[in-house]
PALOMI-167918 format. One record per residue (C-alpha): residue number from 1; residue in three letters; x, y, z. Coordinates in Angstrom, 1 decimal. Layout:
// residues N
REC  NUM  ala  X  Y  Z
...
***
This chain:
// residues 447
REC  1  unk  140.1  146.7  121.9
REC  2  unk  142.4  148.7  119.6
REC  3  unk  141.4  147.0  116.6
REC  4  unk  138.2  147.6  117.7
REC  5  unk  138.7  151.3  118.1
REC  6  unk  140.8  151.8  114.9
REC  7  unk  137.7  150.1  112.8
REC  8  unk  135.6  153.0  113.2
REC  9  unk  137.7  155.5  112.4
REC  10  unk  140.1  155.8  109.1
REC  11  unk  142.0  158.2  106.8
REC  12  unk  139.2  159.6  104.6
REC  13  unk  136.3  158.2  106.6
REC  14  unk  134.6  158.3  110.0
REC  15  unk  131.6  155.8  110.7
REC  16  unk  130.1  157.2  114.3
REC  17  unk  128.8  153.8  116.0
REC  18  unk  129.0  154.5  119.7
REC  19  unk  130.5  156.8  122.3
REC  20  unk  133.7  158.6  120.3
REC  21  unk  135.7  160.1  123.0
REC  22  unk  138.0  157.5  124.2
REC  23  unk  138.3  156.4  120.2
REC  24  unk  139.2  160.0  118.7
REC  25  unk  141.3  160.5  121.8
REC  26  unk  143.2  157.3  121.6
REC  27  unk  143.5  158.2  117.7
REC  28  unk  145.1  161.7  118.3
REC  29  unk  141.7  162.6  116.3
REC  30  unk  141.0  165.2  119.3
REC  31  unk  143.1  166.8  121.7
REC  32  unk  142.4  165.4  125.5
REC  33  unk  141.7  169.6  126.6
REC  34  unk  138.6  169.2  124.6
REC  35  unk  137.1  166.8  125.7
REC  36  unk  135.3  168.4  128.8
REC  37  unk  133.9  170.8  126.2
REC  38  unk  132.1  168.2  124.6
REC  39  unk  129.5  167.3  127.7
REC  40  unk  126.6  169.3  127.6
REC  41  unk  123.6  168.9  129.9
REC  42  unk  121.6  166.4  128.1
REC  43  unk  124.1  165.4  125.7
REC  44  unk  127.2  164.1  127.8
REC  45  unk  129.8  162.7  125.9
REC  46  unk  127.4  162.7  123.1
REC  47  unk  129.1  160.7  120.2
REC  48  unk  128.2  163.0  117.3
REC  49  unk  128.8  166.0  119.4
REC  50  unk  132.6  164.3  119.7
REC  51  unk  132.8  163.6  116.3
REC  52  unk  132.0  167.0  115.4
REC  53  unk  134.2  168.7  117.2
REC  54  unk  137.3  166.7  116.5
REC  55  unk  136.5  167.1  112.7
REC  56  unk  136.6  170.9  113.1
REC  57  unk  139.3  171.5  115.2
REC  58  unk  142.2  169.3  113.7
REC  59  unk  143.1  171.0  110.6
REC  60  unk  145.5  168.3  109.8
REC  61  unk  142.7  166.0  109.9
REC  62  unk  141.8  164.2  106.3
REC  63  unk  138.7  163.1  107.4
REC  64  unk  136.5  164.2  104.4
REC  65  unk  132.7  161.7  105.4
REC  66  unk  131.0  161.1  108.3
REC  67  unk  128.1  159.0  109.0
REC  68  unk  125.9  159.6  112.2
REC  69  unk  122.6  157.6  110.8
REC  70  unk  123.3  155.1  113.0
REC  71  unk  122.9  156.9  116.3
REC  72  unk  119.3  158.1  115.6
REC  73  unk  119.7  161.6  116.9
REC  74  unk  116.9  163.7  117.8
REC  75  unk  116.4  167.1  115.6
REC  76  unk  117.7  169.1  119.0
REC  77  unk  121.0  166.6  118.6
REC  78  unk  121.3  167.1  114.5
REC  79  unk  121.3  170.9  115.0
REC  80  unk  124.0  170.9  118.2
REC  81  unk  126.1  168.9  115.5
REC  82  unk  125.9  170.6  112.6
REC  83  unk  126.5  173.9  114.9
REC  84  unk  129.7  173.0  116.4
REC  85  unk  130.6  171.8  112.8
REC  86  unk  130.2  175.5  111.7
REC  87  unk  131.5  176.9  114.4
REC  88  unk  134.6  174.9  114.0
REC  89  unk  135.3  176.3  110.8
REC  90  unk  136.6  179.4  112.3
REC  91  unk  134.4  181.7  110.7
REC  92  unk  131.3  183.7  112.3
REC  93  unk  128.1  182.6  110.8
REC  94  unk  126.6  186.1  111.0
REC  95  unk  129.5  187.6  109.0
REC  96  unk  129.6  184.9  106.2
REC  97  unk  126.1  185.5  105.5
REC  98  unk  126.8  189.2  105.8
REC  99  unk  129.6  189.4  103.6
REC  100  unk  128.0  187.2  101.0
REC  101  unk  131.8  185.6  101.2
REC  102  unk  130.9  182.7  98.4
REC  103  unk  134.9  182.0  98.3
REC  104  unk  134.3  181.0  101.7
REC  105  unk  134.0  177.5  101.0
REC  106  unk  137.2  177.6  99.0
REC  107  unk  138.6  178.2  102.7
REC  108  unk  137.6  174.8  103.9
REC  109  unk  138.2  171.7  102.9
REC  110  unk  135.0  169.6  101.8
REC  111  unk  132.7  167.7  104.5
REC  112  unk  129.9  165.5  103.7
REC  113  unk  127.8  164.4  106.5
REC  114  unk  124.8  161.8  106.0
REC  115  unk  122.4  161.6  108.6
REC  116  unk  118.6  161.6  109.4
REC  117  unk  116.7  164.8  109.2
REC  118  unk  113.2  166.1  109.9
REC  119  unk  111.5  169.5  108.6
REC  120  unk  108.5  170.9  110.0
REC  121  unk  106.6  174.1  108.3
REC  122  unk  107.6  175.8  112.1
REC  123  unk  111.2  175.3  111.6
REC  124  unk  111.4  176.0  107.6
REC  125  unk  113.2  179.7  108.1
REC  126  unk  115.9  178.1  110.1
REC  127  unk  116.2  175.2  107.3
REC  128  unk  116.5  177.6  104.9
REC  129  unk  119.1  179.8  106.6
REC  130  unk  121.1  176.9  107.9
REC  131  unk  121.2  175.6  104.2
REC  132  unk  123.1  179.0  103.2
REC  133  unk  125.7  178.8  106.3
REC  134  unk  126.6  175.2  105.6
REC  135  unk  127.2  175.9  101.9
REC  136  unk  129.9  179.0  102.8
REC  137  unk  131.2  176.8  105.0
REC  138  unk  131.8  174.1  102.3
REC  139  unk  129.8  171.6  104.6
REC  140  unk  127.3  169.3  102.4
REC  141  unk  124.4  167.4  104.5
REC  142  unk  123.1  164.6  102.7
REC  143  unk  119.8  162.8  104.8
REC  144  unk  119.4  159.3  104.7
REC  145  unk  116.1  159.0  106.3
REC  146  unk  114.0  162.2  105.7
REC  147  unk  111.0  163.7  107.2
REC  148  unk  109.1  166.6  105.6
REC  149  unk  106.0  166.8  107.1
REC  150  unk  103.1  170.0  108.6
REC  151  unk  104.0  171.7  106.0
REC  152  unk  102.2  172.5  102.6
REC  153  unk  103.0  171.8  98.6
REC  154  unk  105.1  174.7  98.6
REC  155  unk  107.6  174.1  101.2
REC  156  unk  107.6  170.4  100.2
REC  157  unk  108.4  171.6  96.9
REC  158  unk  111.2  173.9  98.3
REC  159  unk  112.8  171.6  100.5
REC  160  unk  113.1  168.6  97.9
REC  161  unk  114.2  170.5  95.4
REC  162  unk  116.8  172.2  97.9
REC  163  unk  118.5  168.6  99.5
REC  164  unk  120.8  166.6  97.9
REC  165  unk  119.1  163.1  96.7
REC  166  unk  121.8  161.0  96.0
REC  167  unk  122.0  158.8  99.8
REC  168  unk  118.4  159.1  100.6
REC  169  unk  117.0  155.8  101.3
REC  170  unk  113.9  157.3  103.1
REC  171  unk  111.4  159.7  102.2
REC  172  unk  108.6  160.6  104.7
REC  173  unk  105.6  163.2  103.0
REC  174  unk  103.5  162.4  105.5
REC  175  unk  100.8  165.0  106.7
REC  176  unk  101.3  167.8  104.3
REC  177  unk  97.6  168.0  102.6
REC  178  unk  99.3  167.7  99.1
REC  179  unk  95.8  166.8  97.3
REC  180  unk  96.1  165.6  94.1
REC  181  unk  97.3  168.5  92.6
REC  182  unk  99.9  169.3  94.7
REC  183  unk  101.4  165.6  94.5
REC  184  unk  101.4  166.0  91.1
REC  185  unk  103.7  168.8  91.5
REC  186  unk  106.4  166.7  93.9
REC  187  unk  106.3  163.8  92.1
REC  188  unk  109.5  164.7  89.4
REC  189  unk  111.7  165.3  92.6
REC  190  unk  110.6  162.4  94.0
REC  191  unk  112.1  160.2  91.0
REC  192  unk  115.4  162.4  91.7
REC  193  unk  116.3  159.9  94.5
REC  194  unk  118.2  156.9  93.1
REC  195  unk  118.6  155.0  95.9
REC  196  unk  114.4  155.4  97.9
REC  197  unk  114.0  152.4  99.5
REC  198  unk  111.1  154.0  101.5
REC  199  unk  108.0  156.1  100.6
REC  200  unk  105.7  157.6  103.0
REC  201  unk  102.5  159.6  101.6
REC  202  unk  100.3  158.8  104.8
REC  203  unk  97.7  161.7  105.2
REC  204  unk  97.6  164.0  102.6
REC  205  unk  94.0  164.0  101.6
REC  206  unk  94.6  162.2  98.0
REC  207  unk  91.6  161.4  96.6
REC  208  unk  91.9  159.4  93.5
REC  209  unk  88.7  158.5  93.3
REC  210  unk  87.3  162.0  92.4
REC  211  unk  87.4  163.9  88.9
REC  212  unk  91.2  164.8  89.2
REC  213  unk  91.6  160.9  89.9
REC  214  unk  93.3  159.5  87.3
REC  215  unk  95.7  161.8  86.2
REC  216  unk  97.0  161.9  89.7
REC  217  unk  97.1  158.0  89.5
REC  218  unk  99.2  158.0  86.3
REC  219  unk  101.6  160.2  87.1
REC  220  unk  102.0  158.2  90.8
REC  221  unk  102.5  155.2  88.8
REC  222  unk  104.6  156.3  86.6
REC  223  unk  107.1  157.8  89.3
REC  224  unk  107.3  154.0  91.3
REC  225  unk  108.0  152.7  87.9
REC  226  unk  111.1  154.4  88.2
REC  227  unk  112.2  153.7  91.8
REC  228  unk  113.4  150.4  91.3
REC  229  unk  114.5  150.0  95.1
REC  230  unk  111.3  150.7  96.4
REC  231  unk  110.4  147.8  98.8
REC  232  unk  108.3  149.9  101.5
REC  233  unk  105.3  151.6  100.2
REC  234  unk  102.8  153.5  103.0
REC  235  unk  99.5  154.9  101.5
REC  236  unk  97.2  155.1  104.3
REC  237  unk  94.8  157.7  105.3
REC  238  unk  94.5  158.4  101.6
REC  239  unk  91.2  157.2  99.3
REC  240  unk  92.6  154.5  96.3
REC  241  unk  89.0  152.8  96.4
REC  242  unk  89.8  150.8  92.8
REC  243  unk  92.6  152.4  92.1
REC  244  unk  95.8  150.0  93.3
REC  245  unk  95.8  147.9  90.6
REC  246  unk  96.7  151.1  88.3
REC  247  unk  99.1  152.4  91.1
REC  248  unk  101.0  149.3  91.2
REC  249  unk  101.3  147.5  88.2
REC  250  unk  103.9  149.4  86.5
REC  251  unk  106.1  148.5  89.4
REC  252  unk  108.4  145.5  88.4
REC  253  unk  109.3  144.5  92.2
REC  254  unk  107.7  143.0  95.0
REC  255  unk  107.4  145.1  98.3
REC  256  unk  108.5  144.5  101.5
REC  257  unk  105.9  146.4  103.2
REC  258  unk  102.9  147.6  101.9
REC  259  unk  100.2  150.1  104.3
REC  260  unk  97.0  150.7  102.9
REC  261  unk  95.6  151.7  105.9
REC  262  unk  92.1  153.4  105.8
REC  263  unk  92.2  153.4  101.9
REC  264  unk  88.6  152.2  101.5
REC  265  unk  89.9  149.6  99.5
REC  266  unk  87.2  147.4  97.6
REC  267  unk  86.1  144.3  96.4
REC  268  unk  88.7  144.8  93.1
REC  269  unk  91.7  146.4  95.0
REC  270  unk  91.9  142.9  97.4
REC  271  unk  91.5  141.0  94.5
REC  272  unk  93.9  142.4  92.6
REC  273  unk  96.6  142.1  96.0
REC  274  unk  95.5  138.2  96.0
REC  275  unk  97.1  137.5  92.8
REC  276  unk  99.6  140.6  92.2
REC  277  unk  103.2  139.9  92.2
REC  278  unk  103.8  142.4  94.9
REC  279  unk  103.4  140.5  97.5
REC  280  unk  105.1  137.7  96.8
REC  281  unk  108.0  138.8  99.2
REC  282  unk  105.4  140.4  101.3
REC  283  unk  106.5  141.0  105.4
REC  284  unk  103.9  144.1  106.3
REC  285  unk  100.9  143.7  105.4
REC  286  unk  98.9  146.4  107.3
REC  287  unk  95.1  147.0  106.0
REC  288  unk  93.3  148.4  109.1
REC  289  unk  89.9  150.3  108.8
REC  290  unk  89.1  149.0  105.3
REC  291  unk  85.5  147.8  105.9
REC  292  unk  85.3  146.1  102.8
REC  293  unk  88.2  143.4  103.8
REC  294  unk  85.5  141.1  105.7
REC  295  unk  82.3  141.8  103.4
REC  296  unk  84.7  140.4  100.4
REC  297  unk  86.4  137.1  102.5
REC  298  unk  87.1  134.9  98.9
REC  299  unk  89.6  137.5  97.7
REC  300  unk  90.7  138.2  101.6
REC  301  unk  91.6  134.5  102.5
REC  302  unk  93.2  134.1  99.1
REC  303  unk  95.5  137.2  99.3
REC  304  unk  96.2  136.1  103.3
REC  305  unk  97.0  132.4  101.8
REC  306  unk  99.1  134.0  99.1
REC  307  unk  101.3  136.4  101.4
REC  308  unk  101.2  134.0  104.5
REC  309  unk  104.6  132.3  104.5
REC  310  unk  106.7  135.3  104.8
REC  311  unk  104.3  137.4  106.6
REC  312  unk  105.9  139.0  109.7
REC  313  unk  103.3  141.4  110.6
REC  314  unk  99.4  141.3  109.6
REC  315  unk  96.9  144.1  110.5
REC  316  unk  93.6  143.9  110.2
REC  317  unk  92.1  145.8  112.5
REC  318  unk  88.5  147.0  111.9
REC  319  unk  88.0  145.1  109.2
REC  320  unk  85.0  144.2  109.1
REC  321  unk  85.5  140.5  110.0
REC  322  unk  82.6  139.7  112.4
REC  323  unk  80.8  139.7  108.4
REC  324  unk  82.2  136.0  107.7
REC  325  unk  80.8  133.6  108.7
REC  326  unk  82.8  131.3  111.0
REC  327  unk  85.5  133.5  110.9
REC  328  unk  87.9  131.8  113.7
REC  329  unk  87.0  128.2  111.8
REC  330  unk  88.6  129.8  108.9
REC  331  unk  91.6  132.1  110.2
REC  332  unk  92.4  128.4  112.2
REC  333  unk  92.8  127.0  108.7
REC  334  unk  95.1  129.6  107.5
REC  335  unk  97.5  129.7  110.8
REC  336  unk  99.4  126.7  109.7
REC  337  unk  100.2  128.7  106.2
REC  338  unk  102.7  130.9  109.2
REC  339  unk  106.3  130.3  109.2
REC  340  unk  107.3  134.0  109.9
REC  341  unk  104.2  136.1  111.7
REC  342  unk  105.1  137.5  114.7
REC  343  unk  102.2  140.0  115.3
REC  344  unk  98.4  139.6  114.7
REC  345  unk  95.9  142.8  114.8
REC  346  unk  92.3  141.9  114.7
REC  347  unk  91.1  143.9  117.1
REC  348  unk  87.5  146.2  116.7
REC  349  unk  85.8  143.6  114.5
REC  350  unk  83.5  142.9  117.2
REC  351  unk  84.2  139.0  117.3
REC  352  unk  82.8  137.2  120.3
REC  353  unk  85.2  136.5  122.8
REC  354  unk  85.0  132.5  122.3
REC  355  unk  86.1  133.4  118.1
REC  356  unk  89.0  135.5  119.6
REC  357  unk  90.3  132.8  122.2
REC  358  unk  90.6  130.2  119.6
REC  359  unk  92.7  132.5  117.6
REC  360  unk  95.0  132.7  120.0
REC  361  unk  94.9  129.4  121.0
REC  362  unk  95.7  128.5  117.3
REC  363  unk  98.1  131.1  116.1
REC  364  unk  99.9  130.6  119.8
REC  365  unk  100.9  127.5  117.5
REC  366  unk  102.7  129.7  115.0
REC  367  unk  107.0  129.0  115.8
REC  368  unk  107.5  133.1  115.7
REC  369  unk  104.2  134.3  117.0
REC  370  unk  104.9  136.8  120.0
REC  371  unk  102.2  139.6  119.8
REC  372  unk  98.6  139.7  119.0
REC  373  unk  95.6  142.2  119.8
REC  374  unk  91.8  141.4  120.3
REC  375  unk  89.0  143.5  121.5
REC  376  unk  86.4  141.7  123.7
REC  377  unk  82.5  142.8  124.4
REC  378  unk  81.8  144.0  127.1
REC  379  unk  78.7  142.8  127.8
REC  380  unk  78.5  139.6  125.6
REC  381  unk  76.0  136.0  126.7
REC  382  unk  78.4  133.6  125.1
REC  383  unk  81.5  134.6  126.8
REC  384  unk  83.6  131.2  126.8
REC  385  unk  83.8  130.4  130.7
REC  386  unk  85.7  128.3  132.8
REC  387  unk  83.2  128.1  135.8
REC  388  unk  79.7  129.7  136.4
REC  389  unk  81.2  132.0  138.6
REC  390  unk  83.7  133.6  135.8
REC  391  unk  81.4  135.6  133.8
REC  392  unk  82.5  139.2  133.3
REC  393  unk  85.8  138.7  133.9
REC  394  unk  88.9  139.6  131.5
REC  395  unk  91.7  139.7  133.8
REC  396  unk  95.3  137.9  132.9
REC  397  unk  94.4  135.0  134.8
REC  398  unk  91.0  134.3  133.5
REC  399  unk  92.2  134.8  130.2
REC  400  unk  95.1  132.4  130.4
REC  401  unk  93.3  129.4  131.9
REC  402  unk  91.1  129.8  129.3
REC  403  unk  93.5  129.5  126.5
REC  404  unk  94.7  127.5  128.4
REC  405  unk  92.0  124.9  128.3
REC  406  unk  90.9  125.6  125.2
REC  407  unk  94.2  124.2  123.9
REC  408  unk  93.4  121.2  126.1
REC  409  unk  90.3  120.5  124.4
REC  410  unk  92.0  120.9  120.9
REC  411  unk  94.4  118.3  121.8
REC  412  unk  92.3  116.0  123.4
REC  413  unk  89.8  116.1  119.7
REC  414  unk  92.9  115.9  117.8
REC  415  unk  95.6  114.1  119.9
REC  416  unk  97.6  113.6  116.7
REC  417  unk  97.4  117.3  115.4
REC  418  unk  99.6  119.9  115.5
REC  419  unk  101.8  119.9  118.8
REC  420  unk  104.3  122.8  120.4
REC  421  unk  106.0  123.3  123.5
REC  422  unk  104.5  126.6  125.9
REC  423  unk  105.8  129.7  124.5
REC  424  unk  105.3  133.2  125.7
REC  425  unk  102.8  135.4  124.3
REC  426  unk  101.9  139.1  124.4
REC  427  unk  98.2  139.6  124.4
REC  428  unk  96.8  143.3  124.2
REC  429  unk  92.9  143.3  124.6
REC  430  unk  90.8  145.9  124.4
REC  431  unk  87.4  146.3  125.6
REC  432  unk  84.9  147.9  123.1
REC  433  unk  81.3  148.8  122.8
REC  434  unk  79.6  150.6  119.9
REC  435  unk  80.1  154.2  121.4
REC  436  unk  83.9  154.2  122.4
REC  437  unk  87.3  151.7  123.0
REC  438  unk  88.8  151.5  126.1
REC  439  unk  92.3  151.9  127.3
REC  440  unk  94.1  148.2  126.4
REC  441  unk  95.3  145.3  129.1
REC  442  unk  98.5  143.8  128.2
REC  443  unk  98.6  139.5  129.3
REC  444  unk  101.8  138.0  128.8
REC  445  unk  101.4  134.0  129.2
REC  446  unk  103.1  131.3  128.7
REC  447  unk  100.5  128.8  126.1
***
């Protein structure tokens, strides 16, 4: 247990991994009077809310980092940190701001703090004025994962060229309606971050296909060119239609994760994913609502065949798949290719309910499969029934003795095929008509 408590905690350093009180107590970090002070209502014995206040009220303590990623804190938890850090510094916010005291920092000794943060066009005074109290008070916030997001080019602008860049792994635009021109604008700070693992530009009504198009796409280009950690790249909600290949290529890594949701990819951008060396290492595939995915199967089942043996999630929702012909014959074929894939998406193609049961009776095969998602007709003649008396139904025990045959009747056609022990599966189906989806039933089954 000591060594246990002593390994979070050290002379220059303090690494918040779980409930602090007994640790910094134990440690002398924190005197045992403060301790009640430290249990609010919702946040009792709140690790980061311990850690803050035994940084600010030992003045012998050394203790010049802290790292709070860990805990995931909500924005209401962030700010009750960073407040009882300034208010430990012994000097009233109001006056330092007042007083324009800029030796005021010289009065404290440096603090660094990394941790996640999230800005919102509602809360950007606040930012803004918390930004100038932390800096009197010689506190520096670095953010590890951040979040801009409802909040314009201008503020986006603002806050990235504001934050210090050096720790961020994780950069979140999302659902700013940048437009081409205003990504244009963001894009030199975003190459300011060294160490972006992540990049999020979901929502923000880029249209490269239009006549400001391509110099948007060079200059997006050029900027992952230089963010040679870049493994996780989100797109979606954004219209690349022939455009990837130019986005990409300049990029010397694979990705980890690639989202191209709702992109209206075409015939050439799936191509161009089949034989790219992007998704070589590729885990996240996610390529929901591109319509064009099933109307173009050679390029699809070559970039699924390509990306298939370290796939861990696949997403093709609304794809567009009822278009191939024989489409569970052929996604049968590919479920061997599997090793990794532990969620499947396929639902709102409007696949007949006997297609969708053979999927999951052969990717129930797969050694890591534990989720997948269908959508089934609701009114449909060749529902695949067990007796006469069955049809209609979709409820979890219908659905299971299905599969549950159907993999019967595979075994018995092919008694020397592919054989695995009953594993449990998560099954999420939807039922869907042309004018609206219903609410999903989960089926968790043993197959």
């Amino acid at each position: 247990m000591a060594h246990d408590l002593l390994s979070l905690v050290d002379a220059a350093a303090l690494k918040v991994t779980r409930n602090l009180n007994p640790t910094l107590y134990a440690l002398k970090v924190i005197p045992h009077h403060l301790l009640p002070s430290i249990r609010g209502p919702n946040e009792q014995h709140h690790p980061a809310l311990a850690a803050a206040i035994a940084i600010s009220e030992q003045k012998e303590s050394r203790i010049q980092d802290i790292d709070i990623t860990s805990l995931n804190l909500s924005d209401r938890t962030n700010n009750l940190f960073l407040n009882t850090l300034l208010k430990g510094r012994q000097a009233a916010t109001k006056d330092i701001v007042k007083k324009h005291r800029s030796v005021a920092s010289k009065e404290h000794r440096e603090l660094r703090i990394l941790m996640n943060s999230r800005v919102t066009g509602q809360e950007m005074k606040a930012v803004f004025k918390k930004s100038k109290q932390l800096q009197y008070a010689n506190i520096h916030v670095r953010s590890k994962r951040l979040t801009i997001d409802q909040c314009g080019t201008d503020l986006v602008e603002r806050v990235l060229d504001l934050i210090e860049k050096e720790r961020t792994t994780e950069l979140n635009l999302s659902y700013n309606s940048l437009r081409n021109e205003g990504l244009k604008r963001i894009l030199d700070l975003i190459q300011q971050f060294p160490a972006l693992t992540t990049l999020c530009l979901r929502y923000n009504t880029l249209n490269f296909t239009n006549e400001h198009g391509d110099s948007a796409v060079k200059e997006l280009a050029s900027t992952l060119r230089r963010l040679p950690h870049l493994r996780y790249l989100n797109l979606s909600a954004n219209r690349i239609t022939r455009k990837l290949a130019e986005i990409l290529s300049p990029m010397e890594q694979s990705l980890s994760l690639l989202d191209a949701t709702c992109c209206m990819l075409s015939k050439e951008d799936i191509e161009y994913l089949s034989g790219s060396h992007h998704t070589r290492g590729l885990q996240h595939l996610l390529l929901r609502d591109n319509y064009d995915f099933g109307r173009n199967w050679e390029a699809a089942e070559r970039l699924i065949r390509n990306v298939a043996n370290n796939l861990v999630e696949l997403d093709l929702e609304h794809c567009n798949l009822s278009r191939i012909q024989g489409v569970a014959a052929r996604l049968a074929v590919l479920a061997p290719r599997f090793k990794c894939l532990r969620s499947l998406e396929i639902q709102h193609n409007f696949l007949t309910a006997r297609d969708q049961i053979n999927v999951v009776v052969e990717f129930g095969k797969c050694p890591t499969m534990d989720v997948l998602r269908l959508s089934f007709p609701i009114k449909e003649e060749d529902v695949f029934l067990l007796e006469d008396d069955d049809e209609g139904r979709t409820d979890r025990e219908w659905f299971e003795n299905v599969c549950k045959k159907r993999k019967a009747e595979a075994q018995h056609h092919h008694p020397g095929g592919n054989t695995c022990k009953c594993k449990l599966l998560i099954v999420y189906v939807y039922q869907e008509d042309l004018v609206f989806h219903s609410a999903e039933d989960q089926f968790v089954f043993s197959i």
